[in-house]
C-alpha positions in Angstrom: -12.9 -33.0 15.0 -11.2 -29.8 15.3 -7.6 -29.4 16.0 -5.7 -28.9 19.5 -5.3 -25.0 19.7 -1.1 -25.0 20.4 1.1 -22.5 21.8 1.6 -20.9 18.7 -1.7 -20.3 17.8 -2.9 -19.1 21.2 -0.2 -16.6 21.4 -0.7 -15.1 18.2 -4.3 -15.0 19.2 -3.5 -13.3 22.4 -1.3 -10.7 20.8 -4.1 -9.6 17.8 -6.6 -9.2 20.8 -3.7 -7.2 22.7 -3.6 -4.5 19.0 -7.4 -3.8 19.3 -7.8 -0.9 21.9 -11.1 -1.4 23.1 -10.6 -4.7 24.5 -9.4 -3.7 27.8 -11.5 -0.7 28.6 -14.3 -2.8 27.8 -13.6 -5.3 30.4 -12.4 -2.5 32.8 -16.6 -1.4 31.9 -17.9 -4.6 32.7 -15.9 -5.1 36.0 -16.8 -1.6 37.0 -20.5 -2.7 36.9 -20.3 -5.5 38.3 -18.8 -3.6 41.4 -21.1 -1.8 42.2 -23.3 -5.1 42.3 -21.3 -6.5 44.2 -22.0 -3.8 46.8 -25.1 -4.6 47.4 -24.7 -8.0 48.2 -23.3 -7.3 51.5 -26.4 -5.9 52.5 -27.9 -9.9 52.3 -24.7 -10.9 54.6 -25.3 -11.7 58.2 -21.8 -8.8 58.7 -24.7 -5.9 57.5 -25.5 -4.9 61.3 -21.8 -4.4 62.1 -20.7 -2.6 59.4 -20.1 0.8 60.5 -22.6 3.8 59.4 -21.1 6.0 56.5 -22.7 9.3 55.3 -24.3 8.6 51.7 -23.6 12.0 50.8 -20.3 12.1 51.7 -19.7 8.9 49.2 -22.1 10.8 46.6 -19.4 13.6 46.8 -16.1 11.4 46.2 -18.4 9.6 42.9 -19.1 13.0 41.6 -16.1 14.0 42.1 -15.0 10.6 40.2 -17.6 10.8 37.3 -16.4 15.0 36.7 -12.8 14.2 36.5 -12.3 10.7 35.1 -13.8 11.2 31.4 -11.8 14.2 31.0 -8.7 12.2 32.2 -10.0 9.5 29.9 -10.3 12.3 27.0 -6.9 13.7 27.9 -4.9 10.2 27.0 -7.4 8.8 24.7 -5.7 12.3 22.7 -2.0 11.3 23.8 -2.2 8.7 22.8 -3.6 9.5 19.2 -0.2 12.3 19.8 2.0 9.1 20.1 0.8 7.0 17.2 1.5 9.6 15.0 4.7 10.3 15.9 5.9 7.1 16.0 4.8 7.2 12.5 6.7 10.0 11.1 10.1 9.8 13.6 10.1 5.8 13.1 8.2 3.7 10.9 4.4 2.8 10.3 5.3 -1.0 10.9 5.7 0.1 14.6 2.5 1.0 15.7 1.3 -2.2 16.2 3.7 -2.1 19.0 2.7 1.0 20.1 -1.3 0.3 20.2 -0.1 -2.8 22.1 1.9 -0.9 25.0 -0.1 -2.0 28.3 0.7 0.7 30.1 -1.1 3.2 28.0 -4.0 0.3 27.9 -4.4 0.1 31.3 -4.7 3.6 32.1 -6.9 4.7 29.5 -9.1 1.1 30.8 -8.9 2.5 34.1 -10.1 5.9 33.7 -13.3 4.6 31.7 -13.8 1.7 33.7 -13.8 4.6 37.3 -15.8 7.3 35.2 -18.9 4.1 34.5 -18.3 2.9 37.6 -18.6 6.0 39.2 -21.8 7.2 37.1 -23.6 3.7 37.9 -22.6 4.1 41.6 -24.1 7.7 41.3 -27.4 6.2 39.6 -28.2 3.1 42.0 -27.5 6.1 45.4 -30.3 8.2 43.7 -32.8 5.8 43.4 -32.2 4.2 47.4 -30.2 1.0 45.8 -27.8 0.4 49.0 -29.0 0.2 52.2 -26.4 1.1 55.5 -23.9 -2.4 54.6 -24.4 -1.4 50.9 -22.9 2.3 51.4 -20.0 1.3 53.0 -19.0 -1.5 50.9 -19.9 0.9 48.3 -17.5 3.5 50.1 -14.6 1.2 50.5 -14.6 -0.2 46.5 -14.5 4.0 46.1 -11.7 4.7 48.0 -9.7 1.6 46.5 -10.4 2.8 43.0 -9.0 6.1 44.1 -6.0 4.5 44.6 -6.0 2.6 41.5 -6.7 5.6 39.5 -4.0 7.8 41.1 -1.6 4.9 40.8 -2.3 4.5 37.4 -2.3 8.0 36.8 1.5 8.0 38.3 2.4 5.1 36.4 1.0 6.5 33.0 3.1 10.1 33.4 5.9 8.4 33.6 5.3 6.0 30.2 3.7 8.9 27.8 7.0 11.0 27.8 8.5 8.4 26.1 5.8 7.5 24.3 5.9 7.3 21.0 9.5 8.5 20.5 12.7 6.8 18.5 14.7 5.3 21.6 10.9 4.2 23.2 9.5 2.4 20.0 13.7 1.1 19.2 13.3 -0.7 22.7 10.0 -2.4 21.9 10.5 -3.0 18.7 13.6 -5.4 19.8 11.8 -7.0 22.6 9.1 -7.9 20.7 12.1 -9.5 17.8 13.6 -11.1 20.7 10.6 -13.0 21.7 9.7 -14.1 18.1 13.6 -15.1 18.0 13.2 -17.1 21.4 10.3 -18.9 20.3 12.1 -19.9 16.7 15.0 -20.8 19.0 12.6 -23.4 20.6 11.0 -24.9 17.7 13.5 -24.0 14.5 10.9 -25.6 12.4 7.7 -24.6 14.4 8.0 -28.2 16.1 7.7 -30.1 12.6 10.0 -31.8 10.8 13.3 -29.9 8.5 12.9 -29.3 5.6 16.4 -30.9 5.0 15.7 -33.6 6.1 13.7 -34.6 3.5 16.0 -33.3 1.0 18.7 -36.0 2.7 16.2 -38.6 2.0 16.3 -39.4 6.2 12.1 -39.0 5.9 9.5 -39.9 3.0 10.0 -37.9 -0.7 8.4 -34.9 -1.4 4.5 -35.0 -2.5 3.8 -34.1 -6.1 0.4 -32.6 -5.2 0.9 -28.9 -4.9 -1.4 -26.9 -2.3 -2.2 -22.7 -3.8 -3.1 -20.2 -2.3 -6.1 -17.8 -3.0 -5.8 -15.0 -1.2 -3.0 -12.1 -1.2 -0.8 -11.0 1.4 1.6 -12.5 4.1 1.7 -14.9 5.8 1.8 -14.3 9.8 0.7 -17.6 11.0 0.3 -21.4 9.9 -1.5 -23.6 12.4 0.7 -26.8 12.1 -1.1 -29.0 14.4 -4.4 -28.5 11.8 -2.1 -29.8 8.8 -1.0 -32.7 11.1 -4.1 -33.7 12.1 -5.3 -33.8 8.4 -2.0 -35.7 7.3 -2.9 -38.3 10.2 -6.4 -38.5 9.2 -5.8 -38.8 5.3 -2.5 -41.3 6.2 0.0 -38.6 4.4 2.6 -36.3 4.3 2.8 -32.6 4.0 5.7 -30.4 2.9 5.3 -26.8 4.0 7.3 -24.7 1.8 6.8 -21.1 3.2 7.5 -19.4 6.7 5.3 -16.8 8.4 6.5 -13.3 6.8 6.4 -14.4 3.0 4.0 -13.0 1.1 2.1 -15.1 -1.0 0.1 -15.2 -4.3 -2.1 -17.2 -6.1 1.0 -18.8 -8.1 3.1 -19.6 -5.3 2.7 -22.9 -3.8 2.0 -23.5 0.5 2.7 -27.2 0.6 3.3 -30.1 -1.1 1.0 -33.1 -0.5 1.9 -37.0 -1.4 -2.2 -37.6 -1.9 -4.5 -36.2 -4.4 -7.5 -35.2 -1.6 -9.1 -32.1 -0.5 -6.6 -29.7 0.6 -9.3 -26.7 1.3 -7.7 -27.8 4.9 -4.6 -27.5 4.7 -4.6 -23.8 2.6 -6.8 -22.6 5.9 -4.6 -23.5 8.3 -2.4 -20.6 6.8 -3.3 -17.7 8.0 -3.1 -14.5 5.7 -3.3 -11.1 6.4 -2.0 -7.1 4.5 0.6 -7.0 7.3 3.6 -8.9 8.3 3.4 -9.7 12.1 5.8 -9.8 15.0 4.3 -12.4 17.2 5.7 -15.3 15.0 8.0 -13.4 12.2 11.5 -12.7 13.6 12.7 -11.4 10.3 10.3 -8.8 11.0 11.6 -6.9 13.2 15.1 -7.0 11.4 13.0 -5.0 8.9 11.3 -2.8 11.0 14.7 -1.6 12.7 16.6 -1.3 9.6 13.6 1.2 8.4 14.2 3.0 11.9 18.1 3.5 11.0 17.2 4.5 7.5 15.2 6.8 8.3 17.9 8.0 10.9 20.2 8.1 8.4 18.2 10.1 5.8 19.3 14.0 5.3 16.4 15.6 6.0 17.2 13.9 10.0 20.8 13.1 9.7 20.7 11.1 13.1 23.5 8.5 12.9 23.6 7.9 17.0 20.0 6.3 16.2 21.4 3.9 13.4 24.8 3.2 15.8 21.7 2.0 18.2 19.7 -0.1 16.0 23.2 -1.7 14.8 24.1 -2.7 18.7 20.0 -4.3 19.0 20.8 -6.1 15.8 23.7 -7.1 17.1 22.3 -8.9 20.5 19.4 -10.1 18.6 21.3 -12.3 16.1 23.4 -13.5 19.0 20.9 -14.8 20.6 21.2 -17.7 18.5 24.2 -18.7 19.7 23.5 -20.6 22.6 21.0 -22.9 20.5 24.1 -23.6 17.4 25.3 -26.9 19.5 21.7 -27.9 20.4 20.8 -27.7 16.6 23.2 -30.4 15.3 21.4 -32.7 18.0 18.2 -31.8 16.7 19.7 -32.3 12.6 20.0 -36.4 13.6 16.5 -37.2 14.7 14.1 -39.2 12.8 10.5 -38.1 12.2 9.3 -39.6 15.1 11.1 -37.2 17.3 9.2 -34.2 16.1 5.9 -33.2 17.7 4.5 -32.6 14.2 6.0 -36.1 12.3 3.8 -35.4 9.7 4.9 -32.1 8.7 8.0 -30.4 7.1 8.7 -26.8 7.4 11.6 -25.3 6.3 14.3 -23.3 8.4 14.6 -19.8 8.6 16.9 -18.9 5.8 20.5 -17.0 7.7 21.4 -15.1 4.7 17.8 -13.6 4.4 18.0 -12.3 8.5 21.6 -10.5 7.9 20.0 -9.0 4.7 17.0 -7.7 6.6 19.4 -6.2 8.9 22.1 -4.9 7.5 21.5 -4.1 3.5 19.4 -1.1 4.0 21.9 0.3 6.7 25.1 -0.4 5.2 23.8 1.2 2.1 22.1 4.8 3.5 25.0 4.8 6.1 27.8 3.8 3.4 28.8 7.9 3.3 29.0 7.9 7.3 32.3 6.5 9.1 31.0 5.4 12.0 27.9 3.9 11.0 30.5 1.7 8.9 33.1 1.5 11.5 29.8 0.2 13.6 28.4 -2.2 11.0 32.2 -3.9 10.8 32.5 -4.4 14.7 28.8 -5.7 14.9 29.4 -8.5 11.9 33.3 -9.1 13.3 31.7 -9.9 16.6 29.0 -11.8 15.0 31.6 -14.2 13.2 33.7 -14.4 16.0 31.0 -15.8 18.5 29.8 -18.8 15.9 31.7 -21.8 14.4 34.5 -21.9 11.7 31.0 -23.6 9.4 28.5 -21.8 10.9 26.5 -19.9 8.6 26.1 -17.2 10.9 29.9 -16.9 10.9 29.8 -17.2 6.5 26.7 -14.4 6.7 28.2 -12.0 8.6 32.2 -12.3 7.0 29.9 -11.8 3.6 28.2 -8.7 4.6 31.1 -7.5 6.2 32.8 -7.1 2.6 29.8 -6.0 0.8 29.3 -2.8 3.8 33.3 -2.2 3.1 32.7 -1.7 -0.6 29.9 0.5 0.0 31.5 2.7 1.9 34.9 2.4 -0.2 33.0 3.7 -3.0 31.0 6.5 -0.7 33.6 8.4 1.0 35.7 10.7 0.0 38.5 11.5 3.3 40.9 9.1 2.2 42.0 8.4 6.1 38.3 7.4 7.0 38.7 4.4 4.1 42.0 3.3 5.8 40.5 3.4 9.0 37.5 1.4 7.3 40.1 -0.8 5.5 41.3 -1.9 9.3 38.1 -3.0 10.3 37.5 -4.6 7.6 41.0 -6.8 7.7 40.5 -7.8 10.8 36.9 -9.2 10.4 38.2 -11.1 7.1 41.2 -12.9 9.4 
């Protein structure tokens, strides 16, 4: 019996299927053929005879036309966006094209010129050989004149998306909408819809197994299929203790799980999926990492661009906020039993606080140390950070820590004596 495909799963599925680039244009291929087909059914419909008379050649023209123009579009942005990928590359990061592949506008244009160009040259081939009778060439005529439309839509659409293509602010942008997503779907299920970690540890839920689960492969971790370890825990009457989140990397040594039964667990190690990349879809410290290597960069001398790094430290900034709103709802969640959790079977652990601040700031407290008001932006970032959480919220304890460990580094860095005491301020107040 295989297990029930979940949210989780299906969304990470739907977002490795949205990083391969000839999904789309192969679909746009297939629907452009089966147009045409369709075409030539409404010369079987009983509306044939009444269908006015259009000039064949006339629709030959507008699909050679089509067929002429269309694969050189098609050439044209297939080459931009080769342009883009590259330059988000060497102005960002590497870990950002994934983003960048996925963008749907770029998708959908370069599907929609392919998809016109074979629907146009199929069009062009069934005309030569007599395919369409009278109802046939004008159906064929109207699906011609409404993928104009699309096409020059598209086209539109696509000029105004491959200026920004590629470049810092663009990629910045996705790279936090993509975070925030990961973050809203943590948000929802803190432990992936199993049970804490803690709990266990508070002795609320059954001990710890003794059975340790490897792995064999290399890499990290970007999804593990929780409903496939529940449904072997139900089956084999047990319990399974998760002990890694999606983004670790793993290695033969390090243990997935701990099991209270000595059975196969082939199972359980396959429902981890392991890749050479970290993902976004279900890693939100991810994209803490991938903006703090923006601001480095940024930050480095060769670029010397600390209006980039003042940007990434505001998305940070509304990013770890946006786990404010479920603070309250979390110490609900802390007193349920195990037979609250859709996964009752399962422990995972939460994501660890300190470990998201250090993603996000470390890196850019340290190359902007030398640079007041990357500091001076760092301080009012983790002051507002501690001031929206708790008095014992470890949000609150994370960002008053980081907020003294960015002072000294920029105490030691600079050299203007005025620009520490103006540091020295900032720092005061978010200590208070």
């Amino acid at each position: 019996m295989e297990s029930p495909i979940t949210v989780d799963k299906l969304r990470f599925v739907l977002y490795r299927f949205k990083e391969k680039l000839w999904i789309k244009p192969a679909g746009f291929c297939v629907i452009s053929i089966l147009a045409v087909f369709i075409a030539k059914l409404a010369d079987t419909t009983e509306l044939a005879p009444h269908l006015p008379e259009v000039d064949a050649e006339s629709v030959k023209t507008l699909l050679s036309i089509m067929a002429s123009s269309m694969m050189v579009i098609a050439t044209f942005s297939a080459g931009t966006m080769v342009n883009a990928y590259a330059s988000a590359s060497q102005s960002s990061t590497p870990r950002s094209l994934s983003l960048i592949i996925s963008d749907d506008v770029s998708q959908n244009a370069l599907s929609v010129f392919i998809g016109a160009f074979i629907y146009s040259a199929v069009a062009l081939t069934a005309m030569s050989n007599a395919f369409f009778e009278q109802a046939g060439v004008f159906t064929l005529f109207v699906l011609t004149c409404i993928a104009f439309v699309i096409v020059i839509l598209t086209f539109i659409r696509w000029v105004d998306s491959v200026a920004r293509l590629g470049r810092v602010g663009s990629t910045v942008l996705k790279v936090e909408k993509a975070t925030q997503r990961a973050i809203e779907n943590r948000i929802k299920a803190p432990c992936l819809g199993a049970v804490p970690s803690r709990a266990i540890l508070q002795s609320k839920i059954k001990e710890q197994g003794t059975q340790a689960v490897f792995s064999q492969r290399v890499g990290y971790i970007q999804l593990i299929d929780i409903a496939r370890i529940q449904q072997w825990a139900c089956e084999n009457d047990a319990f399974v203790d998760v002990t890694m989140l999606p983004g670790e990397f793993v290695t033969p040594d390090q243990v997935l799980a701990y099991v209270n039964k000595n059975d196969d667990l082939t199972k359980i190690e396959h429902a981890f999926t392991i890749s050479e990349e970290r993902s976004f879809e279900a890693d939100p410290r991810f994209g803490f990492v991938v903006l703090a290597e923006i601001a480095s960069r940024a930050l480095s001398p060769a670029i010397n661009d600390h209006g980039t790094a003042i940007s990434i430290i505001s998305s940070v900034t509304r990013l770890l906020l946006l786990w404010k709103t479920s603070e309250c709802s979390s110490t609900l969640k802390q007193e349920q039993n195990s037979e609250d959790y859709q996964y009752d079977r399962v422990s995972v652990p939460e994501l660890n606080v300190h470990d998201l601040f250090d993603d996000a700031y470390t890196s850019i407290s340290r190359d902007g140390a030398s640079n007041i008001e990357v500091a001076i932006h760092i301080q009012k970032s983790l002051k507002s950070i501690s001031n929206c959480f708790g008095k014992n919220s470890e949000f609150k304890n994370s960002a008053t820590n980081f907020a003294k460990q960015s002072f000294k580094r920029s105490q030691q860095a600079l050299e203007f004596s005025d620009d520490v005491e103006r540091l020295r301020k900032c720092s005061s107040e978010n200590q208070e």
